[in-house]
ZADO-1210 file (C-alpha; in nm, 4 decimals, padded with zeros to 6 digits):
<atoms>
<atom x="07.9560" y="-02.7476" z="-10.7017" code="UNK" pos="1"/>
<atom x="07.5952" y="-02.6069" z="-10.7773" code="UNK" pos="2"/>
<atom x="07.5413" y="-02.3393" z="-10.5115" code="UNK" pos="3"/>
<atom x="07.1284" y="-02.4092" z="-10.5269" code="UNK" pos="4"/>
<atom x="07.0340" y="-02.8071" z="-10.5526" code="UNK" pos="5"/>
<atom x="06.7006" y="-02.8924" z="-10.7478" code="UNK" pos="6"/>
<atom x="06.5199" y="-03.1796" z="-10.6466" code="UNK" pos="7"/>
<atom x="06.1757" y="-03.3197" z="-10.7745" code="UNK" pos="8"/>
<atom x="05.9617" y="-03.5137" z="-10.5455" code="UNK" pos="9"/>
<atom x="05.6368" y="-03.6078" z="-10.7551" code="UNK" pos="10"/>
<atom x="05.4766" y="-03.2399" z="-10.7758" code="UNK" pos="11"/>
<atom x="05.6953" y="-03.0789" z="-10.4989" code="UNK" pos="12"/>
<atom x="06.0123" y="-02.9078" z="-10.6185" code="UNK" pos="13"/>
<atom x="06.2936" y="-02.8463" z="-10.3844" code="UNK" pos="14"/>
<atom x="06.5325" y="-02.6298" z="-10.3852" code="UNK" pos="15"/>
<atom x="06.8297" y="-02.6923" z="-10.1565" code="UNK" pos="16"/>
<atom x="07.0475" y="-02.3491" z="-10.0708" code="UNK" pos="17"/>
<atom x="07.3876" y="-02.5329" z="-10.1065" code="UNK" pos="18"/>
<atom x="07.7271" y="-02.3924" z="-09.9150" code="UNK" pos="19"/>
<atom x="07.7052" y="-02.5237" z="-09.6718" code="UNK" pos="20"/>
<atom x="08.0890" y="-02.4274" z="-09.5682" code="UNK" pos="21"/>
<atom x="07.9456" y="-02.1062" z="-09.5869" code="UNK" pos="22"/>
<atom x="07.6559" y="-02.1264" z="-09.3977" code="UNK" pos="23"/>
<atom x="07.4578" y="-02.1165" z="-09.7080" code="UNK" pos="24"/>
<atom x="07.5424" y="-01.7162" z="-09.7148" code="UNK" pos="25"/>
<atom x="07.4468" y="-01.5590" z="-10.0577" code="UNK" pos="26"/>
<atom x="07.7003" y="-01.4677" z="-10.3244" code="UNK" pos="27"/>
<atom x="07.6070" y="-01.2801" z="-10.6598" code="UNK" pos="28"/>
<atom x="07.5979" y="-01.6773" z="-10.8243" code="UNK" pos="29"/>
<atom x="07.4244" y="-01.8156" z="-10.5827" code="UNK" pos="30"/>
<atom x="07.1518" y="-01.5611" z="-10.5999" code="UNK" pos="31"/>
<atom x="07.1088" y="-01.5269" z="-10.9472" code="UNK" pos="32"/>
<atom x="07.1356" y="-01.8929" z="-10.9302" code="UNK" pos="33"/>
<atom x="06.7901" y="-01.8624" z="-10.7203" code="UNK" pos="34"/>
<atom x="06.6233" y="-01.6518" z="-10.9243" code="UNK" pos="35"/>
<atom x="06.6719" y="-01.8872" z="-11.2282" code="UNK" pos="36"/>
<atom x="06.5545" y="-02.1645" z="-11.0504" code="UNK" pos="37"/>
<atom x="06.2230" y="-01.9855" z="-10.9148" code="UNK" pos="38"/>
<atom x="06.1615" y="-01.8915" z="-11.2671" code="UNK" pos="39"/>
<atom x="06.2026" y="-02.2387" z="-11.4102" code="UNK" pos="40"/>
<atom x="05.9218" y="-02.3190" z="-11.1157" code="UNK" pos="41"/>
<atom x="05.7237" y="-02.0706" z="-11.2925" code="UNK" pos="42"/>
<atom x="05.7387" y="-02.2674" z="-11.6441" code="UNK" pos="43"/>
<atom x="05.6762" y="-02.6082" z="-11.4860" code="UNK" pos="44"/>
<atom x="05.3520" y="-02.7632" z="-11.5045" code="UNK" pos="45"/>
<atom x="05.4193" y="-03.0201" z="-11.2455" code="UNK" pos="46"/>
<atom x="05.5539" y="-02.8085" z="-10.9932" code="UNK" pos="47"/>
<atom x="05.2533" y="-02.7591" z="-10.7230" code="UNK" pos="48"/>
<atom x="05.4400" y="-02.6989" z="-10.4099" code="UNK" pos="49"/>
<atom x="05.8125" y="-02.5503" z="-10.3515" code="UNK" pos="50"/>
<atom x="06.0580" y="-02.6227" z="-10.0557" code="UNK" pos="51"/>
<atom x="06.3261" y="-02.3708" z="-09.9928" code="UNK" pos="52"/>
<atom x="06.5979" y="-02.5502" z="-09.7519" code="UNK" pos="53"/>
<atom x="06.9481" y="-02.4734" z="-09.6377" code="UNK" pos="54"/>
<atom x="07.1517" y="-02.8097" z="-09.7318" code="UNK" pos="55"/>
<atom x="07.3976" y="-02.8607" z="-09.4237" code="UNK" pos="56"/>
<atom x="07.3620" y="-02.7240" z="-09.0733" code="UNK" pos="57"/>
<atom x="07.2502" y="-02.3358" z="-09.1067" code="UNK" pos="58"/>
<atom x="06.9373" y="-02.2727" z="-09.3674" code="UNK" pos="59"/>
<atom x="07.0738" y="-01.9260" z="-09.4522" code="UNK" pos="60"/>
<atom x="07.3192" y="-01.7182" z="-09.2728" code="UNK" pos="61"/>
<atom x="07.2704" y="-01.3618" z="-09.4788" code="UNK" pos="62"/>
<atom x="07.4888" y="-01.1850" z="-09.6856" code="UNK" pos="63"/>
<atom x="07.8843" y="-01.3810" z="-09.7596" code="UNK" pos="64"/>
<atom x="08.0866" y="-01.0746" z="-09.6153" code="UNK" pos="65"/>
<atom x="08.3691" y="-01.2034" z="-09.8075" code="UNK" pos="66"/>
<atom x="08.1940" y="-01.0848" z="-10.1046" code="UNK" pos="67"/>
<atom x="08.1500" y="-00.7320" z="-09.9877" code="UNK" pos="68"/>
<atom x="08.4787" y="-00.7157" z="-09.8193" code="UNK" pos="69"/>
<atom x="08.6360" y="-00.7961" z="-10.1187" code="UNK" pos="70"/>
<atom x="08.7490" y="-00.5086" z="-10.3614" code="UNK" pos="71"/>
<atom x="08.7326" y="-00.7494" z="-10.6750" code="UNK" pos="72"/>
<atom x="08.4219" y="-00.9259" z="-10.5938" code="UNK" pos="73"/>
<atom x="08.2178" y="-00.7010" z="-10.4348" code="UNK" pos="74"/>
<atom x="07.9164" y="-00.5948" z="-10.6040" code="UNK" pos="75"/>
<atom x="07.8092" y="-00.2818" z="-10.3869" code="UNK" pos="76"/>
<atom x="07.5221" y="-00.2563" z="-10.2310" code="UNK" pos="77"/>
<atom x="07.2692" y="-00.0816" z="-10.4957" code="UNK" pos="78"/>
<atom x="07.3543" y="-00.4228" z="-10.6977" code="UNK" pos="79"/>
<atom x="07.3028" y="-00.6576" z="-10.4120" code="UNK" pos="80"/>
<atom x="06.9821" y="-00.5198" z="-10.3577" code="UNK" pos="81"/>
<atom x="06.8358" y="-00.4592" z="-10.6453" code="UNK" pos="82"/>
<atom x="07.0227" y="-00.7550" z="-10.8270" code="UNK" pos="83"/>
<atom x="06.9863" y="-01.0115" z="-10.5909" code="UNK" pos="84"/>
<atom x="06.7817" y="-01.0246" z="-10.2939" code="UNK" pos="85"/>
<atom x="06.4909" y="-00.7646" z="-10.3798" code="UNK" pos="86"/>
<atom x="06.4111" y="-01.0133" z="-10.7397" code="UNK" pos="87"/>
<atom x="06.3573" y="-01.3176" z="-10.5004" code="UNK" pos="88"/>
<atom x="06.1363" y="-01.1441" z="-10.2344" code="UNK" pos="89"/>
<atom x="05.8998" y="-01.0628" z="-10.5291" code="UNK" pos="90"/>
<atom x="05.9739" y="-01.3623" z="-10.7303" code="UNK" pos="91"/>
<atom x="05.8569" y="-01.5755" z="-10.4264" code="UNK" pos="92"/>
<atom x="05.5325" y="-01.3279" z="-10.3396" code="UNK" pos="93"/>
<atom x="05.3890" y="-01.3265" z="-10.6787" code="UNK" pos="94"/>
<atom x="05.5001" y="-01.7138" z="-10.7998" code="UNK" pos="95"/>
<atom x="05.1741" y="-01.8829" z="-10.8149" code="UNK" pos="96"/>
<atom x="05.2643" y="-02.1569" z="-10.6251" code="UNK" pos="97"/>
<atom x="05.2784" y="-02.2147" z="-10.2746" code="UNK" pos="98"/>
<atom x="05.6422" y="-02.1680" z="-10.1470" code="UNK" pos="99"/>
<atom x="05.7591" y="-02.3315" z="-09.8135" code="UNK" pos="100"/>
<atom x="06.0177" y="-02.2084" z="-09.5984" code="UNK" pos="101"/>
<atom x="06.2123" y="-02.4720" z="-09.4330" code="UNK" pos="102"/>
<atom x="06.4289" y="-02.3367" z="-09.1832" code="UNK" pos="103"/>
<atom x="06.6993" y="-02.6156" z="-09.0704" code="UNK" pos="104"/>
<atom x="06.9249" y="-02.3897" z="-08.8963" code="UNK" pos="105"/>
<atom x="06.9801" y="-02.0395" z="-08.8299" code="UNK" pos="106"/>
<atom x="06.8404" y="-01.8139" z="-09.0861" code="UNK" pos="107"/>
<atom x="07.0251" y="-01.4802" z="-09.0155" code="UNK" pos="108"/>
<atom x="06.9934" y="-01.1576" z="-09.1935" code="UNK" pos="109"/>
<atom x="06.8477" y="-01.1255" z="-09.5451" code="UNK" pos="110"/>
<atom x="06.8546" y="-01.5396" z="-09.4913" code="UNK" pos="111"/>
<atom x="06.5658" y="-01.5115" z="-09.2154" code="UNK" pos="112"/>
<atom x="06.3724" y="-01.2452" z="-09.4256" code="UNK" pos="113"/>
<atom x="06.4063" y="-01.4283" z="-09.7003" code="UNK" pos="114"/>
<atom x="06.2540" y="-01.7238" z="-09.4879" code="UNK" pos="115"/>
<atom x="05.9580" y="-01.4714" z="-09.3742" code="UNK" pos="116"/>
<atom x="05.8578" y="-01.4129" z="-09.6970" code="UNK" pos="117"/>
<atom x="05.7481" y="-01.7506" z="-09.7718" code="UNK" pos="118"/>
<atom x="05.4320" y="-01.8347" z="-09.7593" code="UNK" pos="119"/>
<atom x="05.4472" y="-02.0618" z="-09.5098" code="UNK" pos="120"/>
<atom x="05.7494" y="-02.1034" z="-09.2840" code="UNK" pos="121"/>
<atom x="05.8368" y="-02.4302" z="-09.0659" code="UNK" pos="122"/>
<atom x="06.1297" y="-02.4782" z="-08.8467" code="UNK" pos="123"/>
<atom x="06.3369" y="-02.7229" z="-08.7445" code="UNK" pos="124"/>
<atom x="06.3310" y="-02.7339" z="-08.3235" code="UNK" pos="125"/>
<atom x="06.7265" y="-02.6365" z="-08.3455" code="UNK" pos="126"/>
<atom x="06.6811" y="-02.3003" z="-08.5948" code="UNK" pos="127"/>
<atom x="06.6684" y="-01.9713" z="-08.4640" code="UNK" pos="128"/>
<atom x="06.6597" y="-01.6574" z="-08.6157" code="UNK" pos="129"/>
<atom x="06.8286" y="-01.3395" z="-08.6028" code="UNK" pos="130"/>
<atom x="06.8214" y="-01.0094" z="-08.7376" code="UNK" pos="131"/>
<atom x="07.2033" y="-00.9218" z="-08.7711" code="UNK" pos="132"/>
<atom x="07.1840" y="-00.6268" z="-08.9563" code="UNK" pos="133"/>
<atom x="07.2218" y="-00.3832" z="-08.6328" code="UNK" pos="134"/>
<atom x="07.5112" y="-00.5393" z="-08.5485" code="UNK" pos="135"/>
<atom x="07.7528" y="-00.4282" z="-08.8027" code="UNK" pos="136"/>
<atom x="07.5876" y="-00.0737" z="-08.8620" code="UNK" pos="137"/>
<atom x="07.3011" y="-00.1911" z="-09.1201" code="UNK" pos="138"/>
<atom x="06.9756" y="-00.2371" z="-09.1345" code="UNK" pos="139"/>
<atom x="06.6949" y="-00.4887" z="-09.2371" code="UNK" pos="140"/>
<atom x="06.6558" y="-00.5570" z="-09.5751" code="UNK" pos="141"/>
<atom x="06.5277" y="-00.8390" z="-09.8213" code="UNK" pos="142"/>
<atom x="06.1732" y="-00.6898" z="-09.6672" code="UNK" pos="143"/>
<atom x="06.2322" y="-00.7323" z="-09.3163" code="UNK" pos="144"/>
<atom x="06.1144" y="-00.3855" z="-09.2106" code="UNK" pos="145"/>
<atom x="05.7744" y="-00.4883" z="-09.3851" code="UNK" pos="146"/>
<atom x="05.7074" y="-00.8213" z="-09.3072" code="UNK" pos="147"/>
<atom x="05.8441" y="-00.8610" z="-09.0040" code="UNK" pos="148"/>
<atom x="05.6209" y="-00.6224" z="-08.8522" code="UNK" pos="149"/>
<atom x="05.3599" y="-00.7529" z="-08.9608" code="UNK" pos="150"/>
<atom x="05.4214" y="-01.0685" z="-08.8207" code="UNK" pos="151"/>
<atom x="05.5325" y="-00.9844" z="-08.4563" code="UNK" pos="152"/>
<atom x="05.3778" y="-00.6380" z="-08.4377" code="UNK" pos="153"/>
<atom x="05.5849" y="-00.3262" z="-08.4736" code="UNK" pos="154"/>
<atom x="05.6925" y="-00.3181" z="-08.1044" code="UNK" pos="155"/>
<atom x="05.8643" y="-00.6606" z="-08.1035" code="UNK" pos="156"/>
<atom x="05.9867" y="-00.5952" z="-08.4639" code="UNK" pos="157"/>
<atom x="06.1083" y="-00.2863" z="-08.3381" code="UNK" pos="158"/>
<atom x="06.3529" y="-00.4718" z="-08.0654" code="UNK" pos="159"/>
<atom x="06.4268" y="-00.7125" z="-08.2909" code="UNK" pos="160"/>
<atom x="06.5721" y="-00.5448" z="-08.5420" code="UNK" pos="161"/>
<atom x="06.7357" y="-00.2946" z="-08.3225" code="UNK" pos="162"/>
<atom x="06.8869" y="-00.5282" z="-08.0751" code="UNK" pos="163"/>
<atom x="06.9536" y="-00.7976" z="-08.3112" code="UNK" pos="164"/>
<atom x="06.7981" y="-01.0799" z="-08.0782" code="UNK" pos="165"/>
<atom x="06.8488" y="-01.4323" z="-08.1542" code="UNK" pos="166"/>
<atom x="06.5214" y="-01.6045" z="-08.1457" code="UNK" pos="167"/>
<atom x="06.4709" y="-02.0062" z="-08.0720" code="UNK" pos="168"/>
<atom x="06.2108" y="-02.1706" z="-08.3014" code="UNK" pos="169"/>
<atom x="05.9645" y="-02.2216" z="-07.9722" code="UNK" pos="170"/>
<atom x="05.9943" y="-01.8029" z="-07.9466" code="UNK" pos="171"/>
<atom x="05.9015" y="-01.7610" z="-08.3351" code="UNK" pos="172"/>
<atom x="05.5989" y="-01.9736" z="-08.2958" code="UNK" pos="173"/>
<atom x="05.5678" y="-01.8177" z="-08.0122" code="UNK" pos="174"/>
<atom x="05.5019" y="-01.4593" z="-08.1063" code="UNK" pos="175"/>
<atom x="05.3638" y="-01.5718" z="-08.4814" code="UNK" pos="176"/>
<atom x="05.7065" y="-01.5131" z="-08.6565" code="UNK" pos="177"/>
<atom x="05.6810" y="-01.8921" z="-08.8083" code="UNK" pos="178"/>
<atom x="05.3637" y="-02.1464" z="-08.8451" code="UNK" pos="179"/>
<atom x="05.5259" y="-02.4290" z="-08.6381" code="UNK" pos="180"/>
<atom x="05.8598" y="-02.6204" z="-08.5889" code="UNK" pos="181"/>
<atom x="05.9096" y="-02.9616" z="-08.5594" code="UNK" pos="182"/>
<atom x="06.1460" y="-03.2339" z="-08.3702" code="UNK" pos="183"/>
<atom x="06.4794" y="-03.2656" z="-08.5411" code="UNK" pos="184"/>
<atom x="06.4005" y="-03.6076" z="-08.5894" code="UNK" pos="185"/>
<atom x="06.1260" y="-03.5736" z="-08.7906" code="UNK" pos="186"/>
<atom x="06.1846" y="-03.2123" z="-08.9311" code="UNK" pos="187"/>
<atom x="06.2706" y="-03.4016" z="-09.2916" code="UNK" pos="188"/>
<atom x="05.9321" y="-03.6141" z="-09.3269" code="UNK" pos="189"/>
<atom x="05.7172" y="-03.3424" z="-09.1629" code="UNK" pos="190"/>
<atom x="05.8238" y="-03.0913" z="-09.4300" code="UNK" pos="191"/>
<atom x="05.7278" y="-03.3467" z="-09.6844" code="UNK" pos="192"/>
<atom x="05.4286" y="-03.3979" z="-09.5598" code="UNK" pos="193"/>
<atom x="05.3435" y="-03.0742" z="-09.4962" code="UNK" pos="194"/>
<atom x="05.4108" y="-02.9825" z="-09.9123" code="UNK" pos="195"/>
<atom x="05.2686" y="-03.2934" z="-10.0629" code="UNK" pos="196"/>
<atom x="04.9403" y="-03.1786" z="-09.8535" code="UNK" pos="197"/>
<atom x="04.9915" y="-02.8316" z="-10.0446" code="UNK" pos="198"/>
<atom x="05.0557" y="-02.9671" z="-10.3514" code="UNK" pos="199"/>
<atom x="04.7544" y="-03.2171" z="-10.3667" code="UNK" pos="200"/>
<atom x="04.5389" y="-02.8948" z="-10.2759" code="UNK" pos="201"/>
<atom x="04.3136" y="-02.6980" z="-10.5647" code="UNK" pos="202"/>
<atom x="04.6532" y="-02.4949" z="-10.6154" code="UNK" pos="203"/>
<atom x="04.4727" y="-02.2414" z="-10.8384" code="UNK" pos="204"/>
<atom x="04.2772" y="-02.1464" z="-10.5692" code="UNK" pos="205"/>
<atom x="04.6034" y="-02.1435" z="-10.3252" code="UNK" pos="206"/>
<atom x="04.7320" y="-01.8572" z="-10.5858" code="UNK" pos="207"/>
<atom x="04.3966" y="-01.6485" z="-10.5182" code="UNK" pos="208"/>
<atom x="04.4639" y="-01.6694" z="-10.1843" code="UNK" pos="209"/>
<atom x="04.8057" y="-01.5685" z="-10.2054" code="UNK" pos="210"/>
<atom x="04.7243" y="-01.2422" z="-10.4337" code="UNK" pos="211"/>
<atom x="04.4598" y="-01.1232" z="-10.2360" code="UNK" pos="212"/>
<atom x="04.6904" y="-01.1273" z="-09.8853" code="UNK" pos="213"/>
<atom x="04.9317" y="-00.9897" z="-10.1178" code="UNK" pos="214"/>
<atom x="04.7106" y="-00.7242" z="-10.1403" code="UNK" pos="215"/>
<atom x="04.5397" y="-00.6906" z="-09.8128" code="UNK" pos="216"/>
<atom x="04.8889" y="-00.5548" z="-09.6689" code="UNK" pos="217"/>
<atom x="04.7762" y="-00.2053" z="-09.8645" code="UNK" pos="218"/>
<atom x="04.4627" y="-00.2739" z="-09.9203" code="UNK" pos="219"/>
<atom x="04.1321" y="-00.0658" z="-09.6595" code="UNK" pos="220"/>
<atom x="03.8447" y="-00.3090" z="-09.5972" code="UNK" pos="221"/>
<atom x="03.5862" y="-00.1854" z="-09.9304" code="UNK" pos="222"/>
<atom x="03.8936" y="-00.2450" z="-10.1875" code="UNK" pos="223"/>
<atom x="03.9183" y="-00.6128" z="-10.0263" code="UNK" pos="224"/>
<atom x="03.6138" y="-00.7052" z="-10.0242" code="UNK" pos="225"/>
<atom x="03.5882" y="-00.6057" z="-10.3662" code="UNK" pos="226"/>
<atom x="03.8980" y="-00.8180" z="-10.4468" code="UNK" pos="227"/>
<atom x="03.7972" y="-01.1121" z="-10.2539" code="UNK" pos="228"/>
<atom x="03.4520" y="-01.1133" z="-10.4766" code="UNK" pos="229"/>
<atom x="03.6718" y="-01.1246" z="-10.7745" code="UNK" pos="230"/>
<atom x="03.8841" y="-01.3952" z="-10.6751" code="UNK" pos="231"/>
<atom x="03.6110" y="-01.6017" z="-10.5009" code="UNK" pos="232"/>
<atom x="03.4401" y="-01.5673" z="-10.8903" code="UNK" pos="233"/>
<atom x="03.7418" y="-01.6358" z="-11.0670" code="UNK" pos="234"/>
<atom x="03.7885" y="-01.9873" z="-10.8490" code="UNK" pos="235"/>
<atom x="03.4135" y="-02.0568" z="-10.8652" code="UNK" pos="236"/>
<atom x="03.4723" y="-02.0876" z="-11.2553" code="UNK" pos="237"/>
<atom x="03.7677" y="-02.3776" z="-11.1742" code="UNK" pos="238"/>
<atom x="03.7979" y="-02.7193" z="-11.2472" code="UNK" pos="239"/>
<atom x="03.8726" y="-02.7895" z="-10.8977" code="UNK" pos="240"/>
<atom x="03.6071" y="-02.6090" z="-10.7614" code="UNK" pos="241"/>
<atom x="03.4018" y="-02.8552" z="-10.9565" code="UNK" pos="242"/>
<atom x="03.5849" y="-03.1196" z="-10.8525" code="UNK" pos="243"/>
<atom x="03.5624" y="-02.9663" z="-10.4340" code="UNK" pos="244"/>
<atom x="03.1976" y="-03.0242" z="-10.4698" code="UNK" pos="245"/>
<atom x="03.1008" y="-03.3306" z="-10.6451" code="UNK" pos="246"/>
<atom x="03.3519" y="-03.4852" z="-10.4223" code="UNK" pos="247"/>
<atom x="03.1931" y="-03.3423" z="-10.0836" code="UNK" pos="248"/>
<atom x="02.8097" y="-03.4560" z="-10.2488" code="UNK" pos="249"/>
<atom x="02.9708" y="-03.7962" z="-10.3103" code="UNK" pos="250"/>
<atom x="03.1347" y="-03.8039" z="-10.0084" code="UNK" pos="251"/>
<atom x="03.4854" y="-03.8953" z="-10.1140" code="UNK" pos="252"/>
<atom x="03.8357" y="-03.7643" z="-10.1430" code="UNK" pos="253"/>
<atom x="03.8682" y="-03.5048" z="-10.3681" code="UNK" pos="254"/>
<atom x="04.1122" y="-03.5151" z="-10.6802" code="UNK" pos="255"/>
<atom x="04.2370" y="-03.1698" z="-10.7677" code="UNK" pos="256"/>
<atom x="04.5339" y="-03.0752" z="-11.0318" code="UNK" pos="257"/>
<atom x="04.5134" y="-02.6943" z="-10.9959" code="UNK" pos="258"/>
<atom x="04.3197" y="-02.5897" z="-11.3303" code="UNK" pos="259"/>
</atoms>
């Protein structure tokens, strides 16, 4: 059984994080497996939007202890780190294509910052999120000590990650940890709808956007500025941008395909 489940949908690639036995906790092949499948992404032409989903009841419940626990299997931490969950994070912030998180179920330790680091994050009404770390004598990693402070504020991302909180999906819309969640009855079809609307979008312009927030994290007001003047160039000179306007002038639906 394939521990990560690709499925096409027209331009929208999912990718379905599949143990579900397991909670959809990572092991070295499953994350590797990840990483492979991002990169294909990377090489497809008709991927606009990507769905990252937990198949079963949990989206992503951290780190498979079983693994570390293990003397024969364990990889150490340096490896899982560096090896596993460090390449996503910065495979999914510097893809050019917009990534969706869709959390299902609870998304727990590196499985909820891997969530946050999406660049847009949904939830099904039932998810919640937790950061476990604290709890058996480790801290926040996959980025959580720099995103998720910059989501709630450093205060509540203080507590969080210190007291290991479990958070509902109304609380993490709540306090800006997530962009919305919807019904579990129609979690499924708003997701879809929600990435065929991204993926229909003037995508090149989507991957402007995404550098240049990339790069507002760091960035003091003169360098951003600067860089939004060279992105705001850079998509003026687009097919789509073309596209934006003779559509509005006509008054009709645009037609973009990301060039």
């Amino acid at each position: 059984m394939s521990s990560i489940i690709k499925s096409q949908n027209q331009n929208i690639t999912y990718l379905y994080l599949n143990r579900p036995e397991k909670f959809n906790s990572f092991n070295r092949e499953m994350a590797l497996s990840l990483q492979k499948h991002l990169d294909d992404c990377i090489r497809d032409k008709n991927t606009r939007a990507i769905v990252l989903i937990g198949k079963g009841k949990a989206f992503c419940a951290g780190q498979d202890l079983q693994e570390v626990t293990n003397p024969d299997e364990n990889p150490g931490f340096k490896k899982i780190l560096e090896e596993h969950y460090n390449p996503i994070v910065t495979r999914i912030r510097n893809i050019e294509i917009p990534v969706i998180a869709a959390v299902n179920g609870v998304a727990a330790g590196a499985g909820a910052n891997l969530a946050l680091c999406c660049d847009i994050v949904v939830a099904c009404e039932k998810a919640s999120f937790i950061q476990a770390f604290s709890k058996i004598g480790l801290i926040p990693d996959s980025g959580g000590t720099y995103f998720l402070p910059r989501l709630v504020g450093f205060q509540r991302a203080s507590a969080l990650a210190m007291l290991g909180d479990k958070i509902d999906a109304f609380e993490a819309e709540r306090m800006g940890m997530i962009y919305t969640y919807y019904s579990s009855e129609t979690f499924e079809k708003e997701v879809e709808k929600l990435a065929q609307r991204l993926a229909n979008m003037p995508t090149k312009a989507l991957s402007y956007i995404k550098k240049a927030l990339n790069q507002s994290l760091e960035n003091g007001l003169e360098n951003q500025l600067a860089l939004e003047s060279k992105y705001q160039i850079a998509s003026a000179q687009t097919d789509d941008y073309q596209e934006g306007v003779n559509a509005f002038v006509d008054k009709r639906q645009p037609k973009f395909k990301g060039k």
